[in-house]
C-alpha positions as CSV (number, residue, x, y, z in Angstrom):
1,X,129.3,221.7,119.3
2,X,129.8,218.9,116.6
3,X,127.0,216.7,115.5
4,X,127.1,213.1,116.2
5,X,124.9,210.7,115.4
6,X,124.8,206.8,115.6
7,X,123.2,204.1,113.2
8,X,123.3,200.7,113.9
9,X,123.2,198.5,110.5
10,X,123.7,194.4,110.5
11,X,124.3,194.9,114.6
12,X,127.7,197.5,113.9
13,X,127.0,200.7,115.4
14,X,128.9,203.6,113.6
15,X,129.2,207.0,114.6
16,X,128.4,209.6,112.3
17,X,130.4,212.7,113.5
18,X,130.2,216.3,111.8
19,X,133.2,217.3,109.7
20,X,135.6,219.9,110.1
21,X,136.5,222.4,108.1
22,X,140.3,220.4,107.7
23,X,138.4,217.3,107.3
24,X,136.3,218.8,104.4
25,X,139.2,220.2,102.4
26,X,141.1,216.9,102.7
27,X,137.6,215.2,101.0
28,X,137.9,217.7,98.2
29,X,141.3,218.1,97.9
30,X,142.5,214.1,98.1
31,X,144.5,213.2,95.2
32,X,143.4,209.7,96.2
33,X,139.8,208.9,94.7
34,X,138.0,206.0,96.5
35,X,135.3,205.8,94.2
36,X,133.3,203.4,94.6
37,X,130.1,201.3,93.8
38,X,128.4,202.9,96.5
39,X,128.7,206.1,95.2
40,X,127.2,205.0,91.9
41,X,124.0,203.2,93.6
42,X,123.2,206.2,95.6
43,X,121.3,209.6,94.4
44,X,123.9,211.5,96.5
45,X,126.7,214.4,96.4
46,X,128.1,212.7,99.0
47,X,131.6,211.4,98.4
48,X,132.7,208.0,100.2
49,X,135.5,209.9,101.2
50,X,133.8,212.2,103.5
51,X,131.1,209.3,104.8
52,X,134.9,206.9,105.8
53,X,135.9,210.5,107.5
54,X,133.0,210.9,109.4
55,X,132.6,207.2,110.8
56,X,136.2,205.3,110.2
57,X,134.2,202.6,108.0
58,X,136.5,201.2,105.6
59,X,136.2,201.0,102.0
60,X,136.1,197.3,102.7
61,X,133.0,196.9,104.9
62,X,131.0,200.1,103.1
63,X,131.9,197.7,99.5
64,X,130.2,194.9,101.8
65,X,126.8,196.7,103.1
66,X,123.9,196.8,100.8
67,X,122.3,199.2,99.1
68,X,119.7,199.9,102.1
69,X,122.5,199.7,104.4
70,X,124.4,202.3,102.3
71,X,121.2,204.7,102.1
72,X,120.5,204.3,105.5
73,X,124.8,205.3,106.4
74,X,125.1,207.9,103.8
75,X,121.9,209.5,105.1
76,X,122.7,209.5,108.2
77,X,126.5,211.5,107.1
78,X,124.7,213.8,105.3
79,X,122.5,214.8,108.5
80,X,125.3,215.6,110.6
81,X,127.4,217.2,107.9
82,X,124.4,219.2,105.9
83,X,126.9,222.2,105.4
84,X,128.9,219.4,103.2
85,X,125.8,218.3,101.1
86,X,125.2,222.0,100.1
87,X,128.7,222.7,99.2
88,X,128.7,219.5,97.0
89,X,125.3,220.8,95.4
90,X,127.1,223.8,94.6
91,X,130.0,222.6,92.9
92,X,127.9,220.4,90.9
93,X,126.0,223.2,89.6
94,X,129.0,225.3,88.5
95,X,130.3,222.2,87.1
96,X,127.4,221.4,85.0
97,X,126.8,225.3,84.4
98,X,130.7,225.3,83.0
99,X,130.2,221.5,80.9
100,X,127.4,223.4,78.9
101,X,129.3,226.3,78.7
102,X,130.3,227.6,74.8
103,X,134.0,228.0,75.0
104,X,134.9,231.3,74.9
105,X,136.6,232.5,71.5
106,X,140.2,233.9,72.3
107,X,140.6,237.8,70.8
108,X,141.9,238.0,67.6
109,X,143.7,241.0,66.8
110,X,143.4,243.1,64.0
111,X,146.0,243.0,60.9
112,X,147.9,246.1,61.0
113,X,146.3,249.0,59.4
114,X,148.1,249.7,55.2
115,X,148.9,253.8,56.2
């Protein structure tokens, strides 16, 4: 059965829905990034793409709310979609793991042997 959940912020009610499994690879997989303030006030692994999936808000209005408005949506996403919060966790630790990472030297071989 898939989550729902509403929030009603500045008299709009939205409807937080659980994502599927198509929905999250188009999230992570979208050549389109949109980025966004939001994203950078909020302590989340949430992408805005997966919270405009999840409710149909549009860039426009979420670039409108404020910050509690955003904390209070976003939260909200990431309750009905927790299976998307710990993926996102993941990949951020395998990408910080990888960013600390020492390169790995490529094999040299050895000169050929004077016989």
């Amino acid at each position: 059965m898939r989550k729902l959940k509403e929030v009603t912020i500045d008299g709009r009610t939205y409807t937080a829905k659980e994502l599927t499994v198509n929905q999250v690879d188009a999230v992570l997989g979208g050549e389109k990034s949109l980025s966004s303030m939001a994203e950078m006030l909020l302590d989340t692994v949430i992408p805005v793409e997966a919270v405009i999936a999840s409710t149909g808000i549009t860039i426009e209005e979420i670039n409108e709310m404020t910050g509690s408005e955003l904390e209070t949506l976003w939260r909200e996403v990431e309750e009905v979609n927790s299976f998307l919060a710990r993926l996102m966790r993941k990949l951020v630790t395998v990408a910080e793991r990888t960013e600390h990472q020492e390169p790995t030297p490529e094999p040299t071989s050895a000169p050929p042997s004077a016989s």
